[in-house]
N, C-alpha and C positions, 0 to 999 in steps of 0.2 A: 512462519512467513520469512521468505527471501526478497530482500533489498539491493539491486545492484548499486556500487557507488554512482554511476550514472546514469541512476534511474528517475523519472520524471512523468509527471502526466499529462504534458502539453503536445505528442506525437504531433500529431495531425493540427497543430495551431501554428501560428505567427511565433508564437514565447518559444521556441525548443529552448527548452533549458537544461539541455545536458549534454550538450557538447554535439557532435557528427555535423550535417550538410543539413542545413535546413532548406527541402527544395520546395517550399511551400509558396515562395516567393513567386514561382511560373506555374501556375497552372496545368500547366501539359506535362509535367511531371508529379508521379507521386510521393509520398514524400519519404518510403522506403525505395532505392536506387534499385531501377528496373534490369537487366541481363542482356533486355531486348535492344536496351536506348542508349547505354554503356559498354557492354560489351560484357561478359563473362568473370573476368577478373578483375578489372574494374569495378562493377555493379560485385562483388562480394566484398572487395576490401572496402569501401562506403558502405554495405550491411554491416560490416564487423562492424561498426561506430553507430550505427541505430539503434540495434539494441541496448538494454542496460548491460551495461557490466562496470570491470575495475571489483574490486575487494567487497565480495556480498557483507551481506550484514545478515544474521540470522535472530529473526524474535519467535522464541518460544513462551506461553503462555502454559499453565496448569491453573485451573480454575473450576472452584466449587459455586451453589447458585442454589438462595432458598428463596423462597416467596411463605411471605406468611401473610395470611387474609383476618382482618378485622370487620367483623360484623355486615359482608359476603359482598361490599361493596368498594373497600379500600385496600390496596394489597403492596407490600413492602417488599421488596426483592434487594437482598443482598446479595453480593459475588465479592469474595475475596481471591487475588488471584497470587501465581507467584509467578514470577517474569524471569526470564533468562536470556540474554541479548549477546551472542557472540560476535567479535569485529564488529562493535557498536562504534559509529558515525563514520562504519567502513575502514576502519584501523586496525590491520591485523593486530590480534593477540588482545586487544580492547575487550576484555570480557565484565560486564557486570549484571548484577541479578540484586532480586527485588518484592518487597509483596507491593499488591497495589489492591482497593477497595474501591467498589462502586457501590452505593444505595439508589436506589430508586424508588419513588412514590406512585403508584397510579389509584385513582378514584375513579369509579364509576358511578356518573350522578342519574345515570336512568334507575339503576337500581335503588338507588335512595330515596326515591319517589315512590315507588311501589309499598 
């Protein structure tokens, strides 16, 4: 997974929180700058700043994943994984790496009935 430094997931709201032109404020404009309503060069150098960018962040994951079942109605899923994060918090040269573990419980109580 790639992370722009000014990446965000409020496009299209009121919060832009990642910096460019937030045209969301008028109606009659979208809120990536049109070519039609700016002009060609204009409406490109306002896209360069909509998009995410600035210094990616890259997250690599490597991950294993058992499920083991107790008595065909309770099932335990482990995932252990190992992480590798380059230009973490968008810092070049920032590299660090990691395992990380999840467990998980599910029961299924129709079958425990039967």
């Amino acid at each position: 997974m790639a992370r722009g430094e000014y990446s965000g997931n409020r496009l299209f709201t009121k919060e832009l929180d990642w910096g460019g032109v937030d045209m969301t404020e008028d109606p009659d404009f979208w809120a990536y700058p049109d070519s039609d309503v700016w002009g060609y060069n204009t409406a490109k150098i306002m896209q360069a700043f909509k998009g995410p960018h600035g210094i990616i962040e890259h997250v690599n994951r490597i991950s294993l994943r058992a499920t083991c079942n107790y008595r065909n109605f309770v099932n335990l899923i482990i995932q252990p994984s190992y992480v590798i994060i380059i230009n973490r918090n968008n810092v070049h040269g920032n590299s660090q790496n990691g395992f990380e573990f999840a467990l998980a419980c599910e029961i299924n109580l129709s079958r425990l009935v039967k």
